[in-house]
C-alpha positions in Angstrom: 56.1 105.3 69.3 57.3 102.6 67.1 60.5 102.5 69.3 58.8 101.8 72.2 56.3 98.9 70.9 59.7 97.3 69.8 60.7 97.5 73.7 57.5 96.2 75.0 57.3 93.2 72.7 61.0 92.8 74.3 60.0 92.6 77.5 56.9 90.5 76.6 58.7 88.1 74.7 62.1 87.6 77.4 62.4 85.2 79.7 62.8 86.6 83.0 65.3 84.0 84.3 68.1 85.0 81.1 66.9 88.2 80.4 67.5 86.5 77.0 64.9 86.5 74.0 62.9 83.0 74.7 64.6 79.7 73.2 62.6 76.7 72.6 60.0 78.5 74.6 57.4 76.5 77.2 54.5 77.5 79.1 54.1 76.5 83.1 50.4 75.8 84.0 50.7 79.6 86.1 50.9 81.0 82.9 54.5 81.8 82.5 56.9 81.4 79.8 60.6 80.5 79.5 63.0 79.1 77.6 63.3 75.4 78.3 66.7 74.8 79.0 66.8 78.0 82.0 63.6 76.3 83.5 65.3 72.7 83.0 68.0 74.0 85.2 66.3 76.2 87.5 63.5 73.2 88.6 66.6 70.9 88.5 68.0 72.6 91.6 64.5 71.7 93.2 64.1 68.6 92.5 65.4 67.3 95.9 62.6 69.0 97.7 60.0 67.5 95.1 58.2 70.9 94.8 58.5 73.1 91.8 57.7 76.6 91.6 57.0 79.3 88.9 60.4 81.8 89.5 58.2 84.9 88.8 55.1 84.1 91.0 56.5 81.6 92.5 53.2 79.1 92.4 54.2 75.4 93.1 53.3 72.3 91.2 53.3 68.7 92.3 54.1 66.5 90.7 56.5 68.2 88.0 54.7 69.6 85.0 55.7 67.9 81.9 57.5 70.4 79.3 56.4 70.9 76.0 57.7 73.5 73.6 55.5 76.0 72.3 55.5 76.5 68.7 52.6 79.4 68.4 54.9 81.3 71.1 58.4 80.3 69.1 56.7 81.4 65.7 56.0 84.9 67.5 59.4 85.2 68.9 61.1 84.6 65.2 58.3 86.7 63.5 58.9 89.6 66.0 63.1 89.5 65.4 62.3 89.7 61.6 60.5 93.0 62.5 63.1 94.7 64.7 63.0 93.6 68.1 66.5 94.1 69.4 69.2 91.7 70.3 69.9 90.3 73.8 71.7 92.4 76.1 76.1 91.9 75.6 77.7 89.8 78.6 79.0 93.0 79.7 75.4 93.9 81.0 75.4 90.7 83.5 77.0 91.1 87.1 80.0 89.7 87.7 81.6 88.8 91.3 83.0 92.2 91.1 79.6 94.3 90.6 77.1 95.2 92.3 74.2 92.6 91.1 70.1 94.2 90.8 68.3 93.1 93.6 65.0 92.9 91.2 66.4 90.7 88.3 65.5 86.8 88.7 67.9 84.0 87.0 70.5 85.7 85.6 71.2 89.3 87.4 72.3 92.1 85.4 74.6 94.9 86.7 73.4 97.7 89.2 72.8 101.3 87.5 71.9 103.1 91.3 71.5 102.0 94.6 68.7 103.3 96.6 69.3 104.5 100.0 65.5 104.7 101.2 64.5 101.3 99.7 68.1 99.6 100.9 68.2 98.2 97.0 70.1 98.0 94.2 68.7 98.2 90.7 69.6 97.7 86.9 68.4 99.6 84.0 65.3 98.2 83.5 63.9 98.0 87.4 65.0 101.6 88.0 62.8 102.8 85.9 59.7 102.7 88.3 61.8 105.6 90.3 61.8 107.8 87.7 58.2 107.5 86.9 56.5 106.7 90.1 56.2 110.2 92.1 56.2 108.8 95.6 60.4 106.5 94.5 61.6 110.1 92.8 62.0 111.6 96.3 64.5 108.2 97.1 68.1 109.3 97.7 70.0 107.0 94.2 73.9 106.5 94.6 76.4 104.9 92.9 75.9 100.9 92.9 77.6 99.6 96.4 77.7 96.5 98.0 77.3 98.3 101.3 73.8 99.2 101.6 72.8 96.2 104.3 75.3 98.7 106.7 72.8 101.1 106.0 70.0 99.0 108.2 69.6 98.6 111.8 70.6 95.1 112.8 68.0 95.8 116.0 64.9 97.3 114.3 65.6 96.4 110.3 64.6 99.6 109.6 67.3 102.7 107.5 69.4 104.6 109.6 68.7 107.9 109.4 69.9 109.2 112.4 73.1 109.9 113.5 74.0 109.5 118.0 76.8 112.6 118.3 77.3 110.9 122.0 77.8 107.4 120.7 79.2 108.5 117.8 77.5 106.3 115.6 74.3 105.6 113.2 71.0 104.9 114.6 67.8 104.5 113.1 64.7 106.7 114.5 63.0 104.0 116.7 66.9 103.8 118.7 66.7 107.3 119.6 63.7 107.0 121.0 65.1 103.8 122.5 68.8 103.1 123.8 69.7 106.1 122.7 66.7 108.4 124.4 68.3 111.6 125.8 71.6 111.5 123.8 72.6 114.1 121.4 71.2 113.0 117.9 70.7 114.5 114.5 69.8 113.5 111.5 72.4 111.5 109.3 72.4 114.6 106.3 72.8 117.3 109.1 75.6 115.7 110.9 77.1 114.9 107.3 77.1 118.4 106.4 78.9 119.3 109.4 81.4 116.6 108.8 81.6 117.6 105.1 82.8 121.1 106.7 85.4 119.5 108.4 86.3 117.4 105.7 86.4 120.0 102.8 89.0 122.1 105.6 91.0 118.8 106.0 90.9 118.8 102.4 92.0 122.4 101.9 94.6 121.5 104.4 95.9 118.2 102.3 95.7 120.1 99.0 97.9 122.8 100.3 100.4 120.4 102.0 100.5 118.7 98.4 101.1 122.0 96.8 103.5 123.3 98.8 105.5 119.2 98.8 105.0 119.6 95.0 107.3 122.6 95.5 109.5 121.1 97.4 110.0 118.4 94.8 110.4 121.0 92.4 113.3 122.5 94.6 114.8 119.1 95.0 114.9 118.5 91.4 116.2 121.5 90.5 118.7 121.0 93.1 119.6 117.5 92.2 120.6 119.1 88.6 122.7 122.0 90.4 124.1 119.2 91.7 125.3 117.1 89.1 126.2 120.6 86.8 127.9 121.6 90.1 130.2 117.9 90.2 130.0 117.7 86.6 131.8 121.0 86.8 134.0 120.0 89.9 135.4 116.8 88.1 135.9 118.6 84.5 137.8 121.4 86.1 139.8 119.0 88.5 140.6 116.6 85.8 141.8 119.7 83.9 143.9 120.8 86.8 145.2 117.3 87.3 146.2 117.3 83.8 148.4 120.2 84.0 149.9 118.8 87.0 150.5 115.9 84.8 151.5 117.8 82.0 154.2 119.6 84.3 155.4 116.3 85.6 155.9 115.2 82.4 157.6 119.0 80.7 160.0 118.7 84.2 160.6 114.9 83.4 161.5 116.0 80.0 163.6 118.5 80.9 165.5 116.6 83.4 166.3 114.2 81.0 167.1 116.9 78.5 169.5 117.8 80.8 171.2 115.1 81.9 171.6 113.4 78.3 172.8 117.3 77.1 175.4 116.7 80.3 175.8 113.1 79.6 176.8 113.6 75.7 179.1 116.9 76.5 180.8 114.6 79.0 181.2 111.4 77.0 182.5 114.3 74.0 185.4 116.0 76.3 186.7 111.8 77.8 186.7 111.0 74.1 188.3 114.0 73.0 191.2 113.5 76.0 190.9 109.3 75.4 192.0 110.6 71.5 194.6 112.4 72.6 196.1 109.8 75.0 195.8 107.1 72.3 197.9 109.5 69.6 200.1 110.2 72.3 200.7 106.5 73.2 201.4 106.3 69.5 203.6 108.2 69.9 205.4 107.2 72.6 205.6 103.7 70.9 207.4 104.8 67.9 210.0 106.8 69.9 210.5 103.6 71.9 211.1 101.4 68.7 214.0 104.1 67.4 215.5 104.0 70.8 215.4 100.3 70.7 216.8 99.6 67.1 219.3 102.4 68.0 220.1 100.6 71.6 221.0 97.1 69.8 223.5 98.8 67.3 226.7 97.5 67.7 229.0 100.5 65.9 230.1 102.9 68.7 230.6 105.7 66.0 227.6 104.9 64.4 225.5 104.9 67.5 226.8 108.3 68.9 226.4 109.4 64.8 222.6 108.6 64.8 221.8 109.6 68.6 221.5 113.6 68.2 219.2 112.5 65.1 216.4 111.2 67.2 213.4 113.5 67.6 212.5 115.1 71.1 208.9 113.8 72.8 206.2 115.8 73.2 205.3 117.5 76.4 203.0 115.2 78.1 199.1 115.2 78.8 199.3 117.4 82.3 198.0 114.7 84.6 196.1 116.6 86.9 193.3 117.0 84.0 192.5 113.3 83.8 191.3 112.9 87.1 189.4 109.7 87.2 186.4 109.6 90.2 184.0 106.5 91.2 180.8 106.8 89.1 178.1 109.5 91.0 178.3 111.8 88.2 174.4 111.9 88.0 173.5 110.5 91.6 172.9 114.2 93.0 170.2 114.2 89.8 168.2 111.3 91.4 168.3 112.7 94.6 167.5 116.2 94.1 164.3 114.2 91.5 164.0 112.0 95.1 163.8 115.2 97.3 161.1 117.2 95.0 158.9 113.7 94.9 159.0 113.3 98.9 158.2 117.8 99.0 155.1 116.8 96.6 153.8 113.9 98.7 154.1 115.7 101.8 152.2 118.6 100.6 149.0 116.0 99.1 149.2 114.6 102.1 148.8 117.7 104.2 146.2 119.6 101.3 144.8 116.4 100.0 142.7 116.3 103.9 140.8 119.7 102.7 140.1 118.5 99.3 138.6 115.6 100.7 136.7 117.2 103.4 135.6 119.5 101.1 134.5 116.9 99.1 132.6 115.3 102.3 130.7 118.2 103.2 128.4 119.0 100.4 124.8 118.9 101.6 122.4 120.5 100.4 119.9 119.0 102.8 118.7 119.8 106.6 120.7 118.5 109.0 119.1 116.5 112.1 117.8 118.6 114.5 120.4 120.3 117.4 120.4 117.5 120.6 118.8 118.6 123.5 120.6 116.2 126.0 124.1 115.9 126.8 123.9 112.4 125.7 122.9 113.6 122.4 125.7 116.0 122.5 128.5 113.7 123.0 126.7 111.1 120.3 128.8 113.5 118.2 132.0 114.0 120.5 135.3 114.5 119.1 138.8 114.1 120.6 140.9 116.9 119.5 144.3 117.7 120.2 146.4 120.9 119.9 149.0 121.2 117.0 152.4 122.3 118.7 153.3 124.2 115.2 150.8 126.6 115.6 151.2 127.2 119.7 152.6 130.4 121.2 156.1 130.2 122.8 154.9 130.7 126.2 152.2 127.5 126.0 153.0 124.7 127.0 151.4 121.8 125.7 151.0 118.3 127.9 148.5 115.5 128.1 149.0 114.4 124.7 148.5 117.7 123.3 145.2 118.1 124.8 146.4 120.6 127.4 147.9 124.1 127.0 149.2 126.4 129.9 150.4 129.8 129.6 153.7 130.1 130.8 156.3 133.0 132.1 158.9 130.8 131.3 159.4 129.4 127.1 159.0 126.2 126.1 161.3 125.2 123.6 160.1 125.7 120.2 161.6 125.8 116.9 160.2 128.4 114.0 157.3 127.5 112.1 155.0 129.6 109.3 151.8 128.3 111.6 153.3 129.4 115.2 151.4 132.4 117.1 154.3 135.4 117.1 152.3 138.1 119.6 149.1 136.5 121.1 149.2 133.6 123.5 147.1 131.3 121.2 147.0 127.8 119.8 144.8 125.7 117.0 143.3 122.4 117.2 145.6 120.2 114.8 141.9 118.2 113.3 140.1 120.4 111.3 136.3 119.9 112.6 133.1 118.9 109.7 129.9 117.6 109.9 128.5 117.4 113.4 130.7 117.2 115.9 130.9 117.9 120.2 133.6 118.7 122.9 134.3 120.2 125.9 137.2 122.7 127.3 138.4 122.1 131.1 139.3 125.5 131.7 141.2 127.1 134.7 141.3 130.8 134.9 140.5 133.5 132.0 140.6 131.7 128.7 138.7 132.3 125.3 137.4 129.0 123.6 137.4 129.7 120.1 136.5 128.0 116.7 138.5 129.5 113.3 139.5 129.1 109.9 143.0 128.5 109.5 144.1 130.8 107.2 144.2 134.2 109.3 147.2 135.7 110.2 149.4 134.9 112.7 151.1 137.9 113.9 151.0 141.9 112.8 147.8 143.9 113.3 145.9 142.8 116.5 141.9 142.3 115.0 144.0 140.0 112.1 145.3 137.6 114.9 143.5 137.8 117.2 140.6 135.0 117.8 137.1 137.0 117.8 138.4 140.2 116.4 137.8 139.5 112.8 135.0 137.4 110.4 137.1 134.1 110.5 137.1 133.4 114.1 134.1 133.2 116.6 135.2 133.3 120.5 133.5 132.9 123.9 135.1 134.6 126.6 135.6 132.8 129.6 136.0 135.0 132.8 135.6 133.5 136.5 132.5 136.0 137.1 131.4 136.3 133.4 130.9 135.3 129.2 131.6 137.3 126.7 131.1 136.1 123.2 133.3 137.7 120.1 132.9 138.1 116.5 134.6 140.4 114.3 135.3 142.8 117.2 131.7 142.8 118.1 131.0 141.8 121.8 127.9 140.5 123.1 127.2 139.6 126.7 126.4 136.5 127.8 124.3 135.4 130.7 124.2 131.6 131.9 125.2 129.9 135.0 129.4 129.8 135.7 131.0 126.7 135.1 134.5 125.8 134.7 133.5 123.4 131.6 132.4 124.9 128.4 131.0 122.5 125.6 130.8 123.7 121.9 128.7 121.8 119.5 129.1 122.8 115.5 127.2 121.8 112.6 129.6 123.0 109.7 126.8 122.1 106.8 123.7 123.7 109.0 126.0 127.0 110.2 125.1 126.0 113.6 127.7 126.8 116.1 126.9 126.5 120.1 128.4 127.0 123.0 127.2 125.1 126.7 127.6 125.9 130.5 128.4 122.6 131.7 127.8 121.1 135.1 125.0 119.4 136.3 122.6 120.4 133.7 123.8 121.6 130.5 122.9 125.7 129.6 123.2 127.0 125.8 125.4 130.5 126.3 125.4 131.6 122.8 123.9 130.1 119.5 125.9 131.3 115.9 123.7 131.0 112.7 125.9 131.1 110.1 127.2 129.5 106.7 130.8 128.3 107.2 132.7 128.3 103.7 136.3 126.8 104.9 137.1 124.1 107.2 136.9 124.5 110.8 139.7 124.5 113.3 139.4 124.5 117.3 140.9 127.4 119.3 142.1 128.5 122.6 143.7 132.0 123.7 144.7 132.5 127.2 145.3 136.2 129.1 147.2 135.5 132.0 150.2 133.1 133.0 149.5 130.2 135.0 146.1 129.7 133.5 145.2 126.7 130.9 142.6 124.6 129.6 142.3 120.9 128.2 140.1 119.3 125.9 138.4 116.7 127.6 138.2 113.3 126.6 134.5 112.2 126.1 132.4 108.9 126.0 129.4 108.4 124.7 128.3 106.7 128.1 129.8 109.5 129.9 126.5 111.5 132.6 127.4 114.6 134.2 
């Protein structure tokens, strides 16, 4: 009880325009008190119209009452904050532009605690109070402060919408469904809300799940984005150590070369020096028999010259000649060429091996590709011009049109051996290997099977190793003049679609989507592969009967059947 005499001399002793406890407090003649300098300001923004009025009953006075503080009402005020009468509200319990101000308060407005839907008001703290006491204002839907509540009133009738028109689709309040709205399907505004709130707590359900199941896909992508980088990290490691044996290699062969040729060079330079020795003893030689035969030539005594001659020692045999046979300098050359022949053997196999590694490199994605086109235009978006490598050709095709055209033959084409070349089946390869997404189209004329391969299957021996369509590293559509067949790993399936002597094949290598097309007017899928590819792709073509060929045709992007 105590508490709550404290609160009423609060109230009693506030003025109404601050909220504040009075200052210098001053009595209008309606009764009223505030603090001077709030009614100073309020009747200042009056004093143009020459009329001032009380802000609580708002009783007018003319002329202006004259001020005067009151010191029985001040004495009161300091006598009851002595004896506990709490402090003015904080700052923080004012409105700002941001909040929602009470529609109740007079001179400064606190903040909004609930909004009342019925009465189309907001209210602070102290004016809400009334609909928590007063039976008739507890029945009042309250809400969260909002700024929105003149919305709620009909601009026509200034009365609450309660009503809600299903035909206009909008809010109505009861008079306009008996008015403009008579005979249109209306409800009230909390039934049609709870039959929205169905739909919206479904369209919830429906959002929540989407974000679980996009949470899981974010899961998958992160976990994918560290296979990822352990699967590069991996990659470079082990290529860097692979690398670095080449390297190492290199380097043990470049040592050993030139441990060789200095070995070859020193044993060389040894044997000349040892023959060079030789020569220079024997020239020596040669010089001091010449000086005996000389002092012997100029003696003068016949007897003692004949005397002395049989004296003189023979000569030595001389160095056989043949051994010091002198050639140009290109002891070594054949070193630096055979070095020369190895580098040149290296390069052409990087350059031949480095394509895969790079493709290989190229193709790693690990997500969706784009959708398969569904017009020809979308097709040849992707078209590729291939051509036909003449290493791997049969000797009875016979290639033409810059390699895009083969023709089986009864006569042979000239070909010289190769490790690639078709020995028993009348087949060729594409020479580009095929990645990504890419399009194109076979001319064909007769029986022919367009196929799409690895590379690495055999090319001659036992038929289902060679033969496109007859094992698990080829896939082949039979061409006939009256019907399709399609081929994989000696499995046939028919194939039903219009006859056309065009055939287009579109492959996604990173989706596993291989397709092949009747094309003429319209374009008509044959047969779909759905598949995972694990080496690169080559095109193929294998033909039954001579006189019959095929050509891959050149494409634009412009190009309309």
């Amino acid at each position: 009880m105590a508490q709550k005499g404290v609160q009423l001399d609060r109230e009693t002793f506030s003025c109404s325009i601050c909220l504040d406890l009075l200052k210098d407090p001053v009595t209008i003649p309606c009764g009223h008190s505030y603090c001077m300098k709030c009614i100073k300001t309020f009747w200042k923004e009056e004093d143009k119209k020459k009329i001032h009025s009380c802000p609580q009953c708002r009783q007018t006075f003319k002329p202006r009452p004259v001020l005067v503080k009151s010191t029985m009402l001040a004495a009161l005020v300091e006598e009851l904050k002595k004896t506990g009468l709490q402090a003015a509200p904080a700052d923080h319990c004012y409105a700002g532009p941001e909040d929602v101000a009470c529609d109740f308060c007079t001179g400064r407005k606190r903040k909004a605690l609930k909004s009342c839907l019925v009465c189309a008001a907001s209210y602070c703290e102290k004016h809400l109070q009334r609909h928590y006491d007063a039976a008739p204002l507890k029945k009042h839907k309250l809400v969260e402060p909002s700024k929105k509540l003149q919305e709620n009133i009909c601009s026509r009738h200034d009365e609450v919408m309660k009503m809600f028109c299903r035909t206009d689709q909008q809010c109505i309040c009861y008079l306009c469904s008996v008015d403009e709205h008579k005979g249109h399907d209306t409800v009230s505004a909390a039934a049609e809300r709870t039959e929205r709130q169905r739909e919206l707590e479904v369209r919830r359900q429906d959002i929540q799940q989407r974000i679980q199941d996009r949470q899981k896909d974010v899961k998958v992508l992160q976990q994918e984005v560290e296979a990822i980088n352990r699967s590069a990290d991996e990659a470079v490691e082990d290529s860097q150590k692979i690398f670095s044996q080449l390297i190492r290699l290199m380097e043990k062969r470049s040592s050993d070369v030139k441990r060789q040729v200095r070995s070859q060079q020193e044993a060389e330079v040894s044997r000349v020096k040892e023959l060079e020795e030789k020569l220079e003893q024997e020239i020596t030689e040669l010089k001091r028999k010449d000086a005996e035969l000389k002092q012997l030539s100029h003696t003068e005594d016949h007897t003692q010259f004949l005397h002395n001659y049989p004296s003189l020692s023979p000569l030595s045999g001389p160095t056989d000649s043949s051994s010091i046979n002198i050639r140009p300098l290109r002891s070594f050359e054949d070193v630096t060429a055979a070095v020369s022949a190895v580098r040149d053997k290296l390069q052409d196999v990087l350059r031949d091996k480095w394509t895969n590694v790079s493709l290989t490199v190229t193709e790693v994605d690990v997500l969706l590709s784009a959708p398969e086109p569904k017009t020809r235009a979308g097709f040849l978006k992707y078209s590729r011009e291939i051509t036909l490598d003449p290493n791997t050709a049969h000797t009875h095709l016979l290639l033409s049109e810059g390699n895009r055209k083969a023709t089986y033959m009864s006569e042979r084409p000239s070909y010289s051996d190769h490790p690639d070349r078709f020995t028993d089946l009348s087949q060729v390869l594409s020479r580009e290997s095929l990645t990504g997404r890419c399009y194109w189209e076979v001319e064909r004329r007769g029986r022919v099977y367009v196929a799409v391969a690895y590379k690495n299957f055999s090319r001659s021996g036992r038929m289902y190793e060679s033969v496109f369509g007859f094992n698990d590293k080829s896939w082949a559509l039979d061409c006939n003049n009256n019907s399709y067949k399609f081929w994989y790993n000696k499995v046939q399936t028919p194939v039903s679609g219009p006859q056309s002597s065009r055939v287009g094949v579109y492959l996604d290598r990173s989706a596993g989507i291989l397709s092949f097309y009747s094309v003429s007017e319209t374009m008509t899928l044959l047969h779909r592969v759905q598949t995972t590819f694990t080496q690169p792709l080559y095109a193929g073509l294998w033909f039954q009967c001579y006189g019959d060929s095929a050509e891959f045709c050149k494409l634009q992007q412009s190009e309309v059947v």
